[in-house]
MDTraj code that builds the backbone (N, CA, C; nanometers):
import mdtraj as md
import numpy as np

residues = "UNK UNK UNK UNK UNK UNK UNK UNK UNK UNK UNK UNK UNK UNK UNK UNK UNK UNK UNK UNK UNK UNK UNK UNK UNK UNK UNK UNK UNK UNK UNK UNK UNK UNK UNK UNK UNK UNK UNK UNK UNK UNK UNK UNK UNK UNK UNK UNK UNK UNK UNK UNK UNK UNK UNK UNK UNK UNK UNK UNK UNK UNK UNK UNK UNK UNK UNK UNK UNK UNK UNK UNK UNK UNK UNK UNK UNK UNK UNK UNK UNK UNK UNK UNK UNK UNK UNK UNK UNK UNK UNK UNK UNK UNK UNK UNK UNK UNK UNK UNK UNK UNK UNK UNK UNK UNK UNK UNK UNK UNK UNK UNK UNK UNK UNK UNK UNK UNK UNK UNK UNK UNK UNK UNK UNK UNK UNK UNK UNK UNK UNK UNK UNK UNK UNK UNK UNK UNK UNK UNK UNK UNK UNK UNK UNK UNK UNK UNK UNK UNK UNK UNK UNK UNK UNK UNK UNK UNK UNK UNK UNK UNK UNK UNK UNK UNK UNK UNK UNK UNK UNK UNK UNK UNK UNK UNK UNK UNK UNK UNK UNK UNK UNK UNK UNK UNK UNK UNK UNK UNK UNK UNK UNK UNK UNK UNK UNK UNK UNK".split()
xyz = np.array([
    [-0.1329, 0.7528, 0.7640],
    [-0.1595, 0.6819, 0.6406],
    [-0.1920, 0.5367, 0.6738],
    [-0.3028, 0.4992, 0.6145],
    [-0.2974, 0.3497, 0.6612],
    [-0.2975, 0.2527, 0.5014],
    [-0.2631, 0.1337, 0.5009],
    [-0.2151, 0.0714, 0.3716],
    [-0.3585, -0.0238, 0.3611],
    [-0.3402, -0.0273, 0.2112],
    [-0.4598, -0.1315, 0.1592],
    [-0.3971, -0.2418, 0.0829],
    [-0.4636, -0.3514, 0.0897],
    [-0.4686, -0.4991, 0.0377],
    [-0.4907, -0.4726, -0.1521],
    [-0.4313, -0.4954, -0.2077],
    [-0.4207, -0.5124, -0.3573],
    [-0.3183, -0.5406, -0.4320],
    [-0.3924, -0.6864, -0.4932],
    [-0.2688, -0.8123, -0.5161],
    [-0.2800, -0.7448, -0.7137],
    [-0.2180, -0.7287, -0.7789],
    [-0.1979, -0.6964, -0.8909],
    [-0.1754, -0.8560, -0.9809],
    [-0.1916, -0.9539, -0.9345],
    [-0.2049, -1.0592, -1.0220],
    [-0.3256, -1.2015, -0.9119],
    [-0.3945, -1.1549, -0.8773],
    [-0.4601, -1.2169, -0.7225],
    [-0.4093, -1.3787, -0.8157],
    [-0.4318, -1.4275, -0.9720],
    [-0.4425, -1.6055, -1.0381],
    [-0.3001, -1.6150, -1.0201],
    [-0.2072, -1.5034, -0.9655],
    [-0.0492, -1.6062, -0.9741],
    [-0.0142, -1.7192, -0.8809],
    [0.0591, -1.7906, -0.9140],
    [0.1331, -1.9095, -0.8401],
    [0.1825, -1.8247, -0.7060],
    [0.2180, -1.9049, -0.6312],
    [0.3351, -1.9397, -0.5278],
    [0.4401, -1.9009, -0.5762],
    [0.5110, -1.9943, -0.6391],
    [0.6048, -2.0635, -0.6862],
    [0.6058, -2.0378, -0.8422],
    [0.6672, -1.9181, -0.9127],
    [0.6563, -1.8695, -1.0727],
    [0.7857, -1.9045, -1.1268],
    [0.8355, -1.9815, -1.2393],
    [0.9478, -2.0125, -1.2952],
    [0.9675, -1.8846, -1.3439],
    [0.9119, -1.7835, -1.4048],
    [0.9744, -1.7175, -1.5289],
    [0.9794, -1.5965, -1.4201],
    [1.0952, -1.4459, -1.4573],
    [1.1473, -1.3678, -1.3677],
    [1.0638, -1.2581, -1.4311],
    [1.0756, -1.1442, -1.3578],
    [0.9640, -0.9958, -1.3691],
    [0.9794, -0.9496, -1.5088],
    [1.0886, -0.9777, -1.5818],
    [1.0706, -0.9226, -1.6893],
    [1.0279, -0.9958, -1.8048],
    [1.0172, -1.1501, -1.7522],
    [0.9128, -1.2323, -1.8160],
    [0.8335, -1.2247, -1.8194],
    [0.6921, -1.1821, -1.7405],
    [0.6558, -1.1734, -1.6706],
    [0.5546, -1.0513, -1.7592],
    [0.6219, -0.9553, -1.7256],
    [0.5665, -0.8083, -1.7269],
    [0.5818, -0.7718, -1.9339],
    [0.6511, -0.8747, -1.9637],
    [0.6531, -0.8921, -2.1229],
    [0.5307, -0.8975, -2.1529],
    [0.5165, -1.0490, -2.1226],
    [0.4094, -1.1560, -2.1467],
    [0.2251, -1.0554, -2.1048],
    [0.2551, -1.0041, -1.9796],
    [0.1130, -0.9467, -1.9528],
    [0.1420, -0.8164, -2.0256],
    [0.2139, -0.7439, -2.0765],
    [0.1719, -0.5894, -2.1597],
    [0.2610, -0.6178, -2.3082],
    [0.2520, -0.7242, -2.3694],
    [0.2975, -0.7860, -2.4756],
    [0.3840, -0.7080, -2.5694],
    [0.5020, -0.7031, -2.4754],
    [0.6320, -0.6475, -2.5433],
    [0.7680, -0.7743, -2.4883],
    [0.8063, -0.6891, -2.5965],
    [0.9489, -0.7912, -2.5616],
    [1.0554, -0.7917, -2.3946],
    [1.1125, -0.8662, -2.3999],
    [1.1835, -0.9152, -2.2731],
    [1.2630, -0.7703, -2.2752],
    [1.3365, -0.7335, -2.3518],
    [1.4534, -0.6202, -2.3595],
    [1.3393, -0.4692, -2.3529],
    [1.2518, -0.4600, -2.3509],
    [1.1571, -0.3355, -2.3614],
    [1.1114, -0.3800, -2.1568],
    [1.0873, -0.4520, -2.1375],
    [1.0395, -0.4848, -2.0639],
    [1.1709, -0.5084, -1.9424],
    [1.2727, -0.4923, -1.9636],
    [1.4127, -0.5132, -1.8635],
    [1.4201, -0.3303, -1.8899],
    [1.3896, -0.2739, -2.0282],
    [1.4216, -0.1105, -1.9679],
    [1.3111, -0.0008, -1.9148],
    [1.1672, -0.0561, -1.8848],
    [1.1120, 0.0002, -1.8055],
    [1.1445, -0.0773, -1.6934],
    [1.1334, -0.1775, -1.6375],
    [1.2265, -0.2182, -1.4841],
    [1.3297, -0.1238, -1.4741],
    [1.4364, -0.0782, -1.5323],
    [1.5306, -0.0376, -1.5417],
    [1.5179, 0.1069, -1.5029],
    [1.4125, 0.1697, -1.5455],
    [1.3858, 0.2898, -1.5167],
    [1.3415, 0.2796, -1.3473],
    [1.2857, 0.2153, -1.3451],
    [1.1652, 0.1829, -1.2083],
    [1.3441, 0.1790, -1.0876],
    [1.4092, 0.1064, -1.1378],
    [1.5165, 0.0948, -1.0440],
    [1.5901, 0.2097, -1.0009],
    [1.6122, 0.2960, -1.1200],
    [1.6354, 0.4395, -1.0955],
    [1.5717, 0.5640, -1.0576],
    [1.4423, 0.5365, -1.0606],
    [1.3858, 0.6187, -0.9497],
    [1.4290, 0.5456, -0.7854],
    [1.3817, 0.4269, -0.8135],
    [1.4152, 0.3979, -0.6493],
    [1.5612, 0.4506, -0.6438],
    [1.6766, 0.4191, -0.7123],
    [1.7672, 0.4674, -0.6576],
    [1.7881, 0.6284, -0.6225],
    [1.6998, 0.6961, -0.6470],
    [1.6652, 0.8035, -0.6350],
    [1.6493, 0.8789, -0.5237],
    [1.5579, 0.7839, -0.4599],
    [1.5411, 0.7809, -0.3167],
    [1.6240, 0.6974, -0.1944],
    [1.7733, 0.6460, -0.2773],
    [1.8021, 0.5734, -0.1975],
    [1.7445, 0.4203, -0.1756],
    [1.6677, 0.3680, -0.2782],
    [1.6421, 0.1921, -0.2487],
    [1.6797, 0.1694, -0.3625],
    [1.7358, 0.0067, -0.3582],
    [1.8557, -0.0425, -0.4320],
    [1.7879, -0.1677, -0.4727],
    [1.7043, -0.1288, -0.5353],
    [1.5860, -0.2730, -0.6324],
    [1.6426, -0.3430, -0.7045],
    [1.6308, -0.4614, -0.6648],
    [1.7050, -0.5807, -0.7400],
    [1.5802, -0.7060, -0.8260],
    [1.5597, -0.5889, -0.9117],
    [1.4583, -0.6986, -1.0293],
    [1.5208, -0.7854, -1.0658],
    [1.6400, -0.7995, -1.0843],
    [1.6884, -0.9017, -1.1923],
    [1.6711, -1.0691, -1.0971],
    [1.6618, -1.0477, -0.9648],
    [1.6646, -1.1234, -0.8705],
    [1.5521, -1.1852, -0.8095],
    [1.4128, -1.0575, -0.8188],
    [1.3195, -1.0988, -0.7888],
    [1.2109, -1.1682, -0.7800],
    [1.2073, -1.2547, -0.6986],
    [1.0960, -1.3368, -0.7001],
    [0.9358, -1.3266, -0.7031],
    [0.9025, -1.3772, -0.8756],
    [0.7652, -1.3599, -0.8698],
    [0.6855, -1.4398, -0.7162],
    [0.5705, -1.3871, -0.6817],
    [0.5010, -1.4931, -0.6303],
    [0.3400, -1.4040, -0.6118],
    [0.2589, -1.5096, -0.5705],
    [0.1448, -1.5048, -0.4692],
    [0.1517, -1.4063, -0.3862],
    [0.1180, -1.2988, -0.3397],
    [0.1096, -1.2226, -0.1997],
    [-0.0171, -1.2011, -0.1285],
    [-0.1130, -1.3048, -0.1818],
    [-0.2342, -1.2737, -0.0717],
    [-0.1507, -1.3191, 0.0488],
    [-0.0786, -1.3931, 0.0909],
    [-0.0376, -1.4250, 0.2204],
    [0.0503, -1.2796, 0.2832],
    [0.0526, -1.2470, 0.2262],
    [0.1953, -1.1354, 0.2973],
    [0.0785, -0.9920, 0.3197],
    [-0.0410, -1.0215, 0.2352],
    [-0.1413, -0.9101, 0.2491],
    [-0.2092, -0.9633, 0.3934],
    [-0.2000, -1.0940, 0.3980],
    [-0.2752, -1.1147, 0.5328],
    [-0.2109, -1.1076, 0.6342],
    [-0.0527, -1.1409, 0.6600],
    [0.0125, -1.0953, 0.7123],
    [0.0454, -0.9499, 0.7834],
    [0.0170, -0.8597, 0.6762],
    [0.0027, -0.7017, 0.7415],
    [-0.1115, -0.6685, 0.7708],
    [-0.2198, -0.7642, 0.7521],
    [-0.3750, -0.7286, 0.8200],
    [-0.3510, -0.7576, 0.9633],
    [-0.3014, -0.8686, 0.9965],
    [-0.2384, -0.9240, 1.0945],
    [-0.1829, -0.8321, 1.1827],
    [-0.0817, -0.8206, 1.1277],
    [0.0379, -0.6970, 1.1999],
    [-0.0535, -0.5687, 1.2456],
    [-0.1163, -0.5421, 1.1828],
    [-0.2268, -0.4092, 1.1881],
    [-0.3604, -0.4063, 1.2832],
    [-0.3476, -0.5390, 1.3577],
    [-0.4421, -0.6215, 1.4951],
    [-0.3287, -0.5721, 1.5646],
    [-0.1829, -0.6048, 1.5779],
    [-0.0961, -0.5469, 1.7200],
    [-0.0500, -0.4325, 1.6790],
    [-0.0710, -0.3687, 1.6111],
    [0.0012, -0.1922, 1.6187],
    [0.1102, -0.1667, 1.5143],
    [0.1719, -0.2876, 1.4314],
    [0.2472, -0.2889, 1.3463],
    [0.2514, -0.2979, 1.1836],
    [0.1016, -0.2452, 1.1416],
    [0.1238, -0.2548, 0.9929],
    [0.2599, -0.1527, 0.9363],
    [0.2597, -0.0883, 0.9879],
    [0.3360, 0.0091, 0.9207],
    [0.4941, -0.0764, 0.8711],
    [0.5244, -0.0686, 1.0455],
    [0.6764, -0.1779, 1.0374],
    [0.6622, -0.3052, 0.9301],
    [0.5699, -0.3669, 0.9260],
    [0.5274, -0.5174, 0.8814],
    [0.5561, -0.5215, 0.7086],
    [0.4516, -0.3669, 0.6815],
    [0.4058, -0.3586, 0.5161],
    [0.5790, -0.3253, 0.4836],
    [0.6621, -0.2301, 0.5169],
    [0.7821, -0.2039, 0.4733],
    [0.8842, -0.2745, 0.4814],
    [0.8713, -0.3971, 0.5636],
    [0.9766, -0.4656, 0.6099],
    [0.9919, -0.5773, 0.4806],
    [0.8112, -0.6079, 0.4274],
    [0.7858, -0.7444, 0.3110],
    [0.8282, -0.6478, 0.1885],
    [0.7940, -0.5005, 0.1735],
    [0.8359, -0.4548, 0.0612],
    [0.9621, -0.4627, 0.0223],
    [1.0882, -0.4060, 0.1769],
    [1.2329, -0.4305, 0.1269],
    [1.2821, -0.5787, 0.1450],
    [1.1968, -0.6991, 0.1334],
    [1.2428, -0.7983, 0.1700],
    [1.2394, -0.8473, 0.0330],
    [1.0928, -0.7998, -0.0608],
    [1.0745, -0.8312, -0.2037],
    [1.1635, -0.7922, -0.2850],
    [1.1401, -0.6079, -0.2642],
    [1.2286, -0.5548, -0.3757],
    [1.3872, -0.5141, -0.3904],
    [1.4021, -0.5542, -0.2435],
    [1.5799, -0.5015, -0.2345],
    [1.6304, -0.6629, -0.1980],
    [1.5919, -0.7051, -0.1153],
    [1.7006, -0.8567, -0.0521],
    [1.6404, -0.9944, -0.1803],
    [1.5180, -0.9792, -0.2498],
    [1.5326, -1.0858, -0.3161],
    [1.4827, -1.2047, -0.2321],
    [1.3613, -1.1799, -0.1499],
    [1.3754, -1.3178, -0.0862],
    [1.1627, -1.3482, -0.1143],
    [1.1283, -1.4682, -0.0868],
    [1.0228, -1.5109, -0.1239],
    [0.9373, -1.5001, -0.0570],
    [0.8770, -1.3910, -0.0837],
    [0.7170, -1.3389, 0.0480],
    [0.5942, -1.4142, -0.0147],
    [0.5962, -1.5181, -0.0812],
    [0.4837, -1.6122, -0.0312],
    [0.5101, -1.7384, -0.0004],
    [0.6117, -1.7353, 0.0524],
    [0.6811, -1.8522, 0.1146],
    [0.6886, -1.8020, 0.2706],
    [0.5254, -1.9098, 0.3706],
    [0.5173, -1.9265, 0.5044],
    [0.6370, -1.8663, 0.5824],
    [0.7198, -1.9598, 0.5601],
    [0.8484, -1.9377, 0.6974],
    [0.9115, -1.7731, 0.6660],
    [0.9674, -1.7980, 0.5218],
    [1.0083, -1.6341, 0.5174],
    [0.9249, -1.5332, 0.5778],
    [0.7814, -1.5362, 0.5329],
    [0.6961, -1.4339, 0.5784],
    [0.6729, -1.4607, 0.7704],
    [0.6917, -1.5714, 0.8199],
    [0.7396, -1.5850, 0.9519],
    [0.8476, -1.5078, 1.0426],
    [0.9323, -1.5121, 0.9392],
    [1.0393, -1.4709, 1.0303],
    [1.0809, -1.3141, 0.9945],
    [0.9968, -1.2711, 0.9059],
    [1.0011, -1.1543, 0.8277],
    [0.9067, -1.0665, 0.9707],
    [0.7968, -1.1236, 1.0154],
    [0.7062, -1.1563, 1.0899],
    [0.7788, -1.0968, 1.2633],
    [0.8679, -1.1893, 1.2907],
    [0.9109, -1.2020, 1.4125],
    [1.0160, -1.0862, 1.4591],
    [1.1071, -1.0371, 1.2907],
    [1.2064, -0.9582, 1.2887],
    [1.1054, -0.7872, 1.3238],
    [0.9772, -0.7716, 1.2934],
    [0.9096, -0.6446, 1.3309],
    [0.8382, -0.6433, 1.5156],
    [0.8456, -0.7641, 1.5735],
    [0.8122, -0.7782, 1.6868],
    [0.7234, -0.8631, 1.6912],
    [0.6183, -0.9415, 1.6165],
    [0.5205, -1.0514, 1.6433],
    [0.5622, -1.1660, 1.6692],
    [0.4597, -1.2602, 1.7480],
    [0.4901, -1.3781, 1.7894],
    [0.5144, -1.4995, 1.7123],
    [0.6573, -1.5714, 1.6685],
    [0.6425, -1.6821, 1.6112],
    [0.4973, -1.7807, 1.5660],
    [0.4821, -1.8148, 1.6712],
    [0.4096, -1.9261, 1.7109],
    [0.2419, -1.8730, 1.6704],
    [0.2067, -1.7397, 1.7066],
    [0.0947, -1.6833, 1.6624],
    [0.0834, -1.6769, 1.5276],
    [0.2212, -1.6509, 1.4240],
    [0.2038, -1.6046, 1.3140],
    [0.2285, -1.7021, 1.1874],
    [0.2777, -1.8368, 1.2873],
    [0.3122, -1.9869, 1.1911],
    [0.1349, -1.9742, 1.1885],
    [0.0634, -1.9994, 1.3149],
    [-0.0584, -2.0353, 1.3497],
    [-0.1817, -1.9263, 1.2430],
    [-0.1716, -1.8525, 1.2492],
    [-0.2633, -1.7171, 1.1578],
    [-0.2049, -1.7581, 0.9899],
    [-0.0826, -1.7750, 0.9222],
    [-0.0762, -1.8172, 0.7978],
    [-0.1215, -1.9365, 0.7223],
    [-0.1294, -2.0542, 0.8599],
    [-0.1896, -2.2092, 0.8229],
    [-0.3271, -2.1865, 0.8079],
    [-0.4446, -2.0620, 0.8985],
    [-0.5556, -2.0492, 0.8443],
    [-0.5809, -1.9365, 0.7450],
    [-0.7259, -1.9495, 0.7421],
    [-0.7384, -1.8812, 0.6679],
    [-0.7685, -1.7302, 0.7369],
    [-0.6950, -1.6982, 0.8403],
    [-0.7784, -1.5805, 0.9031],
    [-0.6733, -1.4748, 0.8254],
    [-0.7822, -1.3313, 0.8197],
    [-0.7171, -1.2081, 0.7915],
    [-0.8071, -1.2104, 0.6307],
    [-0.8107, -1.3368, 0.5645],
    [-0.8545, -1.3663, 0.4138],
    [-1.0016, -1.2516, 0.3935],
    [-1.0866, -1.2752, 0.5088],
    [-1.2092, -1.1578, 0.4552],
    [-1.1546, -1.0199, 0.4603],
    [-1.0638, -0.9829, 0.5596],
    [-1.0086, -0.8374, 0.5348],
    [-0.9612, -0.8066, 0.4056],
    [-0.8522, -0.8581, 0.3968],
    [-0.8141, -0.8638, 0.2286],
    [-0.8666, -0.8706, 0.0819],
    [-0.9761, -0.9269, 0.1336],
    [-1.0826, -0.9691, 0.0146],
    [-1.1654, -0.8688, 0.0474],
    [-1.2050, -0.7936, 0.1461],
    [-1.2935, -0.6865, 0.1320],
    [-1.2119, -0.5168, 0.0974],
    [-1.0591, -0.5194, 0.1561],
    [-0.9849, -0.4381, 0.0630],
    [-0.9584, -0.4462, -0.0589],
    [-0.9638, -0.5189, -0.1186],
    [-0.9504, -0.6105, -0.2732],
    [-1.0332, -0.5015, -0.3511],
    [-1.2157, -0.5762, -0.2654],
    [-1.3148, -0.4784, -0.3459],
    [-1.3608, -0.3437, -0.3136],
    [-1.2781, -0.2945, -0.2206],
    [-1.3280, -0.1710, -0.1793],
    [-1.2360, -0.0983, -0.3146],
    [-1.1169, -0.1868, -0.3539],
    [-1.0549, -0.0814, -0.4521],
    [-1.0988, -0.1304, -0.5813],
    [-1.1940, -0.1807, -0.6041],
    [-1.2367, -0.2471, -0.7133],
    [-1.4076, -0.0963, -0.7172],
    [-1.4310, -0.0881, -0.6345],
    [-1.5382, 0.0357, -0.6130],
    [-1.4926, 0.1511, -0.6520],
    [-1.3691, 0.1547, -0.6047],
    [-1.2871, 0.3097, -0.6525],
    [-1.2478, 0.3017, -0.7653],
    [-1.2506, 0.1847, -0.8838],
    [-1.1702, 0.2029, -1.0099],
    [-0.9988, 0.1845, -0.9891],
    [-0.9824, 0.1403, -0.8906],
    [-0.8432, 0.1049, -0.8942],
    [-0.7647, 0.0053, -0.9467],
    [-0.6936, 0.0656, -1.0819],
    [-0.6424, -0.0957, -1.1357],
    [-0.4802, -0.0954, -1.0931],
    [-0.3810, -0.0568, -1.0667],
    [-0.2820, -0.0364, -1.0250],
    [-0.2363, 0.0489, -0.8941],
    [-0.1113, 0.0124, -0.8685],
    [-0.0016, 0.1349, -0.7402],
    [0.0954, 0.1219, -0.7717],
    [0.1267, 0.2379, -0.7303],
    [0.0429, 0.3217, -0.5634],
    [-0.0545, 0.4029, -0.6045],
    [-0.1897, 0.4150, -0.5907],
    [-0.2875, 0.4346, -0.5391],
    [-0.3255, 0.5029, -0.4297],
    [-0.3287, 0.6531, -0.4417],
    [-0.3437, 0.7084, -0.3097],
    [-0.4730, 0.8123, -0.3006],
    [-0.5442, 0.7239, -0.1955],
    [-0.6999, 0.8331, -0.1682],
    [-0.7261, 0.9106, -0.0930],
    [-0.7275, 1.0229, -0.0798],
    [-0.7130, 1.1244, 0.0747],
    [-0.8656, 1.1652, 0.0555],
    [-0.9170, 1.1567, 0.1846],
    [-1.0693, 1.1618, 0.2248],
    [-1.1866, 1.1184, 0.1223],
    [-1.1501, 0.9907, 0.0637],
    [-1.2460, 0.9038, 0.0179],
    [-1.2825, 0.9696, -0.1247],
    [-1.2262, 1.0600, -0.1530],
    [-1.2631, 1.1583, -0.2615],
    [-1.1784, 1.1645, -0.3459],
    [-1.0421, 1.2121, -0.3243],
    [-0.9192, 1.2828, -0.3868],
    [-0.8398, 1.1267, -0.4358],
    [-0.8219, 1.1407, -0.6009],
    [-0.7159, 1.0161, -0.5987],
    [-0.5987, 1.0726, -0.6412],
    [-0.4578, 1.0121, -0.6359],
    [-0.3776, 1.0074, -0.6485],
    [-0.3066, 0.8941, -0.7692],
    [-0.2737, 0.8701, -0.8918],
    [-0.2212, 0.7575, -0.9173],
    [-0.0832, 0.7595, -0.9671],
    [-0.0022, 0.6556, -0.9160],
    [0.1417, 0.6301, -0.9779],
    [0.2112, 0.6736, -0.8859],
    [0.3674, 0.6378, -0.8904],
    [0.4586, 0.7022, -0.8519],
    [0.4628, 0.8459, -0.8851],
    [0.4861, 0.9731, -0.7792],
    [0.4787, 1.0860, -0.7908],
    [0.5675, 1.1313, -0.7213],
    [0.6287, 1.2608, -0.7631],
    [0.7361, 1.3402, -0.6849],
    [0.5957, 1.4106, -0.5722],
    [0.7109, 1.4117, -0.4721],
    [0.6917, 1.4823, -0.3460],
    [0.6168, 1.6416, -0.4014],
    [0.6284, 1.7414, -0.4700],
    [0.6042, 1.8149, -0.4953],
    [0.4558, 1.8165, -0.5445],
    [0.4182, 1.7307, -0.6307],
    [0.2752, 1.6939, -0.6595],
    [0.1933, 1.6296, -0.5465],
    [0.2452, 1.5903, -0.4680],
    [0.1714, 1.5454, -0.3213],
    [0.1301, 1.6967, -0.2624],
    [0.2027, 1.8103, -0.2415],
    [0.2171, 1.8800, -0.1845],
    [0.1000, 1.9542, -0.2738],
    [0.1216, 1.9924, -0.3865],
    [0.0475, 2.0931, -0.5107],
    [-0.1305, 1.9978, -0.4311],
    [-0.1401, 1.8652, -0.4637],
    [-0.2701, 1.7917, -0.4673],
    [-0.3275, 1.8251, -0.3180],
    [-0.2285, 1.8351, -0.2145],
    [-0.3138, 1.8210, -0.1001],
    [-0.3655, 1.9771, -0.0600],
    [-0.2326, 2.1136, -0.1139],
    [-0.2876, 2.2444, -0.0934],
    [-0.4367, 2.2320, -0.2174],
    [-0.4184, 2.1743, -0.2723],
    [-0.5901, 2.1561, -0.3640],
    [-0.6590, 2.1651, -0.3194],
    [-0.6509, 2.0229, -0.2407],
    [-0.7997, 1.9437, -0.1787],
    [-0.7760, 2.0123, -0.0249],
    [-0.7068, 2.1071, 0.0869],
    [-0.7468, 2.2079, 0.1535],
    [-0.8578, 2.2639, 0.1331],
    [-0.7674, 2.3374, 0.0368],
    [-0.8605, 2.4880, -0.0376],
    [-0.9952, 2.4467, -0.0527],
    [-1.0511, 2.3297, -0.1502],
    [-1.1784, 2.2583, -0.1713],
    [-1.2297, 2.2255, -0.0806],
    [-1.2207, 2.2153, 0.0426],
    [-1.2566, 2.0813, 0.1564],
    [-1.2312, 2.2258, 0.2738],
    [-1.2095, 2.3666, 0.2702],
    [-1.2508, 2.4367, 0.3447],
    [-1.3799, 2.4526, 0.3913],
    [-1.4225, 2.4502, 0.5590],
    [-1.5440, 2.5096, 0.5530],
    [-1.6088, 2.6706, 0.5244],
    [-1.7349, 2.6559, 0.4590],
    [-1.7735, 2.7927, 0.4484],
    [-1.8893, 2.8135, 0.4998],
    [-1.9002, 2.9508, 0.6142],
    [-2.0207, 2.9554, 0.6794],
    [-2.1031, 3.0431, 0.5861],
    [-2.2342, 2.9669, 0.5726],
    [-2.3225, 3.0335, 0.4479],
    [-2.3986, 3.1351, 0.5627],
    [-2.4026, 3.1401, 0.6873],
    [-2.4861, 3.2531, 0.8014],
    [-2.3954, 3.3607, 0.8251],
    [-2.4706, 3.4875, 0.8812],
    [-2.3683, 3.5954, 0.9564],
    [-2.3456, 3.5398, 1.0815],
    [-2.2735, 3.6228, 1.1810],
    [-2.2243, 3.5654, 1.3082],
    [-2.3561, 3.6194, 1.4516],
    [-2.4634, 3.6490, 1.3854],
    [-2.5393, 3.6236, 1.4683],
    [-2.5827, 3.5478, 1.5893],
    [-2.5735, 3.4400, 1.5371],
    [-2.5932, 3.3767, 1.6700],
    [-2.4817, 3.3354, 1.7821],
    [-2.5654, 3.2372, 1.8926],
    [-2.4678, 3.2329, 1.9999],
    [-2.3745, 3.1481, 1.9426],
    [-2.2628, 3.1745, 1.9829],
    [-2.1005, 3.0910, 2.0149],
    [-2.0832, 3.0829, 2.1284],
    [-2.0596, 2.8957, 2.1406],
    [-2.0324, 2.8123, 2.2216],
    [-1.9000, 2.7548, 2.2136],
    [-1.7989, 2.8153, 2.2885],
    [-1.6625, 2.7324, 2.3081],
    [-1.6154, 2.6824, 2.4295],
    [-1.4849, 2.6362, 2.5092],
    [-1.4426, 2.6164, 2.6101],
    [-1.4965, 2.6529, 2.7708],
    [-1.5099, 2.8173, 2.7012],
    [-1.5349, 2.9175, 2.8333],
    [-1.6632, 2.9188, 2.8520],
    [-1.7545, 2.8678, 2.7668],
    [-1.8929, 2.9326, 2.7824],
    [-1.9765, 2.9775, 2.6228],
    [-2.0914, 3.0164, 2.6530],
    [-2.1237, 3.0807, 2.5484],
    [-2.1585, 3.2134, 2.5492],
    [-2.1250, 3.2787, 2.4275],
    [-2.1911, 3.3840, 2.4277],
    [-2.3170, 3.4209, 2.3247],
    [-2.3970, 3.4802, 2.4223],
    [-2.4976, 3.5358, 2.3711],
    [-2.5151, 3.6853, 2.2549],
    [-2.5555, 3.6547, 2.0887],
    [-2.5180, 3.8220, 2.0574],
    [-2.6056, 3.9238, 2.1418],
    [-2.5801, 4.0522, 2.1524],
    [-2.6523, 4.1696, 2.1700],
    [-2.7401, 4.1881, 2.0775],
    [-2.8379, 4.2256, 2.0818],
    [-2.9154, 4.3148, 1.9911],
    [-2.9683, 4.4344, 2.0003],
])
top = md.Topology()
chain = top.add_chain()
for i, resn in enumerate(residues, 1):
    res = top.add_residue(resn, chain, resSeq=i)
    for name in ("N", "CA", "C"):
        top.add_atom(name, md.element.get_by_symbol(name[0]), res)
traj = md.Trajectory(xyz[None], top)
């Protein structure tokens, strides 16, 4: 599986005074208490799976940096470690992934180099990757995640039980089988050689 760049508010601040359920009021224009019990739900699925989401704690911010960050990580072999490490750093510990140093040391704790990764956040590098994942999901119609595309074709949207992963992908098998439209006439070419048919 490899992860894509998509910031769900790309005009937010850094630095946001008001908390997620301010937040998530204000952009789908319901009240604070409607808006603390879908969080509320969202927390109980994660606890579902065992993650222990702490909205009430969480810090809005900016994450083009933490997107460039796992573009980053994904140059030495580590998106995987990188993308999961900023997710439980957001949604379980409460700490500020568009804040440089955090995302530094967030950085250093998956195996990358300090000094490389102070140096890669002060520019602007990784920014065209991100911005060209941005619009590659802007091509697909993607307005939210998780977002999941299996062979450029098949979408996936929302949080989904394991079971519908399973139902969608025996789907797109079955569909995405090859079918030989010829008889077996001709030669076959494998490992050993080919063979020639008789006639």
């Amino acid at each position: 599986m490899t992860y894509r760049c998509f910031e769900l508010d790309p005009t937010i601040g850094k630095d946001i005074k008001e908390n997620i359920h301010e937040a998530i009021a204000k952009k789908y224009g319901m009240s604070v208490e409607q808006a603390k019990a879908n969080n509320q739900r969202l927390v109980q699925m994660a606890n579902e799976i065992g993650l222990d989401y702490q909205m009430d704690t969480l810090i809005l911010t900016n994450t083009f940096d933490a997107h460039r960050l796992t573009m980053y990580a994904n140059t030495h072999g580590l998106m995987k470690e990188m993308t999961e490490r900023i997710l439980r750093a957001h949604f379980i510990e409460s700490k500020h992934i568009g804040d440089h140093e955090t995302l530094t040391a967030l950085a250093v704790e998956v195996g990358l180099d300090h000094e490389a990764v102070e140096k890669m956040l002060e520019s602007d590098e990784m920014s065209e990757v991100v911005r060209h994942d941005e619009q590659t999901a802007k091509q697909y119609g993607v307005t939210g995640v998780p977002f999941f595309l299996i062979n450029k074709k098949y979408a996936i949207t929302g949080a989904q039980p394991a079971e519908m992963f399973i139902e969608a992908l025996r789907k797109i098998i079955a569909e995405d089988e090859i079918t030989i439209l010829n008889n077996a006439d001709g030669a076959v070419c494998d490992d050993d050689g080919c063979e020639i048919p008789k006639k």
